[in-house]
C-alpha positions as CSV (number, residue, x, y, z in Angstrom):
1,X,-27.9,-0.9,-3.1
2,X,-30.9,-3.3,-2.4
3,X,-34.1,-2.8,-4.1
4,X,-37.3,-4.1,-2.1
5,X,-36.8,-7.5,0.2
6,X,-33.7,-7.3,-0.3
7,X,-33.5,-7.5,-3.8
8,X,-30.6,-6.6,-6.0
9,X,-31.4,-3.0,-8.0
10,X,-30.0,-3.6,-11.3
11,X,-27.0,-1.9,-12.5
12,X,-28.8,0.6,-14.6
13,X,-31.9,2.2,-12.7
14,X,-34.7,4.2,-14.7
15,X,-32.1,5.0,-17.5
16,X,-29.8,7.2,-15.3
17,X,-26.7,5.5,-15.5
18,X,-24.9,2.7,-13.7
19,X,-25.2,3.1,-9.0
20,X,-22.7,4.3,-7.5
21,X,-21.7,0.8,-5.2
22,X,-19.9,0.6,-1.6
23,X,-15.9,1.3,-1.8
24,X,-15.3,0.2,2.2
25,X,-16.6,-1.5,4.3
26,X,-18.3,1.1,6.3
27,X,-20.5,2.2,3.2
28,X,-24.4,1.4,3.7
29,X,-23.8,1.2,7.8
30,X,-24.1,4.6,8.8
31,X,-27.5,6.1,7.6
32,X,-28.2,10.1,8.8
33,X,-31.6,11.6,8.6
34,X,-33.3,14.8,9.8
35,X,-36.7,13.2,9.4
36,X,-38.7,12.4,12.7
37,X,-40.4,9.6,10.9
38,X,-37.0,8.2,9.6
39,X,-36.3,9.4,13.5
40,X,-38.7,6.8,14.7
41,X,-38.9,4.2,12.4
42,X,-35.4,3.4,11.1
43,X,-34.7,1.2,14.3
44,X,-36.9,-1.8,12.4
45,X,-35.6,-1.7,9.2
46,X,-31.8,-1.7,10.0
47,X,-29.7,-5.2,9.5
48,X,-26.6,-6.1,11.7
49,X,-24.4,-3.3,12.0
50,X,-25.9,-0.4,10.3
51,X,-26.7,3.0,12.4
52,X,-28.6,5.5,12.4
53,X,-27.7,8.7,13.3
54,X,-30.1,12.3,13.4
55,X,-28.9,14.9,11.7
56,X,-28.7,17.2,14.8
57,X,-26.5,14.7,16.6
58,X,-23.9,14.8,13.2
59,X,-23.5,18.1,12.7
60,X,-23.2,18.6,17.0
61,X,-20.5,15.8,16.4
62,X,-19.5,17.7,13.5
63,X,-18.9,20.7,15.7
64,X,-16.9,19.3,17.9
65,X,-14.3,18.1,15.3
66,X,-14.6,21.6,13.9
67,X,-13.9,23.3,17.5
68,X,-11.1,20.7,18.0
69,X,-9.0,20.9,15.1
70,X,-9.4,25.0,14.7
71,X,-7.2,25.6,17.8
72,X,-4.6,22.6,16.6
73,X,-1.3,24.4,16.5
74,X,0.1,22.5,13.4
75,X,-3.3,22.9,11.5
76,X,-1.5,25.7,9.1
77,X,1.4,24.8,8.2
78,X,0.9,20.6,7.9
79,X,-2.9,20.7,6.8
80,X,-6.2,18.8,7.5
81,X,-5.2,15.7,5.8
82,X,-2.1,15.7,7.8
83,X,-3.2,16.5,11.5
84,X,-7.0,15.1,10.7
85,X,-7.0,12.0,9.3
86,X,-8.3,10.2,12.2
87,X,-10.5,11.7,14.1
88,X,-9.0,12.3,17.7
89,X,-8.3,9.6,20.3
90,X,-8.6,11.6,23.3
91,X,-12.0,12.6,24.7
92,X,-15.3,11.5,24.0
93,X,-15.9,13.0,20.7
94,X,-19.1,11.7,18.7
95,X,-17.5,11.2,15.5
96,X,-15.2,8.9,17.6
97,X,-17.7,7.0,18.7
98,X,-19.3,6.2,15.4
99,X,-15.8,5.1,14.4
100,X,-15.4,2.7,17.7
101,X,-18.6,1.0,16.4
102,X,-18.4,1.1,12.5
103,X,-14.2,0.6,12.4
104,X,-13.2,-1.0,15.6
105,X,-9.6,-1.5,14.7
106,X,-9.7,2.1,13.9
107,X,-7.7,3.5,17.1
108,X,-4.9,1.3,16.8
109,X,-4.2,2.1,12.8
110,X,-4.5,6.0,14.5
111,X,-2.0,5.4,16.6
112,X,0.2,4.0,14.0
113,X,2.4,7.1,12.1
114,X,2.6,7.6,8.3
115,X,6.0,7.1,7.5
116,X,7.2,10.0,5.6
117,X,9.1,9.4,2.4
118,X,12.8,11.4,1.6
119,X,12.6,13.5,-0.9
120,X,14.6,11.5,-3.6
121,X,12.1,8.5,-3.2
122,X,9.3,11.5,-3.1
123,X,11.0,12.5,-6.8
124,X,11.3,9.4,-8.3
125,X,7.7,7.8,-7.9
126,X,6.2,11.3,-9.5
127,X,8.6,10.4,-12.4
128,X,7.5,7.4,-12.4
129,X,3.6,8.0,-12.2
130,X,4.5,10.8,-15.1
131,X,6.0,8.2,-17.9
132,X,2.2,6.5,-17.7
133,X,1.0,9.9,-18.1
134,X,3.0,10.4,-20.9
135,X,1.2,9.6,-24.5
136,X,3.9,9.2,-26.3
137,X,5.3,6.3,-24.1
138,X,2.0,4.4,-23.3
139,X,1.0,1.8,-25.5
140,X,-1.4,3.3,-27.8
141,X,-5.1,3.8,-27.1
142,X,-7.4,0.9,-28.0
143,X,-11.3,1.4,-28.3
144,X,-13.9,0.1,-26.7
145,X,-12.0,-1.4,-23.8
146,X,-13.7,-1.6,-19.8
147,X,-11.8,-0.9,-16.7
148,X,-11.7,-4.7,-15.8
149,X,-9.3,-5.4,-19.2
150,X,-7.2,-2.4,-18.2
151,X,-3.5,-3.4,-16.9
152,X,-3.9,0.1,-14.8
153,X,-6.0,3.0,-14.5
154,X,-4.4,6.5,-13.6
155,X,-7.2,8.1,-11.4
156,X,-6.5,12.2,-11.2
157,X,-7.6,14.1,-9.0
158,X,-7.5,18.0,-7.9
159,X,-7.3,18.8,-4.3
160,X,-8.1,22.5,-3.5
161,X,-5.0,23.8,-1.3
162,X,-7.6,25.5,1.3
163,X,-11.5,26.3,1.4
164,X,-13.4,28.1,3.5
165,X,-11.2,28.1,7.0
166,X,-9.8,24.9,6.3
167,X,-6.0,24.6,4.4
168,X,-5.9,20.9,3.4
169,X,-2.7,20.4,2.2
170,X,0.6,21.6,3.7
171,X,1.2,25.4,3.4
172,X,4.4,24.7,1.8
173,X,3.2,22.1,-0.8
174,X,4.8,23.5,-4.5
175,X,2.1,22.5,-7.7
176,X,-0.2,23.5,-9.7
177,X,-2.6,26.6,-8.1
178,X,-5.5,26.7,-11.2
């Protein structure tokens, strides 16, 4: 985040902890507004590569993507993440767009299939990712120590199975339902 002229905010900002920073390279390029001031004045303040996008024209692009990937045939039973994780190559959708301009290698890494993984292979890195999980094997906890001394960092997280209309995950995906 940049503070006025272009200065660097520091890390901790009126006490309320540390900023959250960019994690790609598309953070702090795409800025969306439903103000008619932000509207008309935004054009002067952007730097090379940044955007900005109304509100309005979002959730229209938004709508599209929605439209779109309700009548997908495979959208039960494989999932958003699964039949979504690009937005689609064909038409002239708005979210499509933005990517062309904010990733412009995106289309060809779309086009590119995830290679699934057998089912032994499947098996063995969970058992793997469990023995680090495991306190009784990890090397025992030392205080006071910052993510850039750590050897690894296990990051967990929970992934509803569906919300709202939307089933994320494979129907047939076995774990934990709380």
């Amino acid at each position: 985040m940049s503070g006025r002229l272009g200065q660097r905010l520091p890390d901790r900002f009126f006490g309320i902890g540390p900023l959250p920073q960019p994690f790609d390279a598309v953070s702090g390029k795409l800025f969306v507004s439903g103000d008619g001031l932000h509207e008309r004045t935004a054009v002067h303040f952007l730097g090379d590569g940044q955007l900005f996008v109304s509100s309005a024209e979002l959730k229209k692009g938004l709508a599209e993507l929605d439209a779109h990937y309700s009548a997908h045939p495979d959208i039960a039973s494989a999932g958003l993440m699964k039949v979504a994780s690009w937005p689609p190559t064909d038409g002239q959708f708005f979210v499509a767009k933005l990517f062309d301009q904010l990733r412009p290698n995106w289309r060809e890494r779309a086009a590119t299939p995830i290679r699934e993984i057998n089912p032994e292979t499947h098996a063995k890195i969970l058992a793997d990712l469990q023995t680090y999980q495991d306190p009784q094997r990890s090397r025992p906890a030392r205080r006071n120590f910052g993510v850039d001394a750590a050897d690894s960092i296990i990051l967990e997280r929970r992934v509803p199975l569906r919300r709202g209309k939307w089933q994320f995950m494979p129907s047939d995906l076995k774990g934990d339902t709380d």
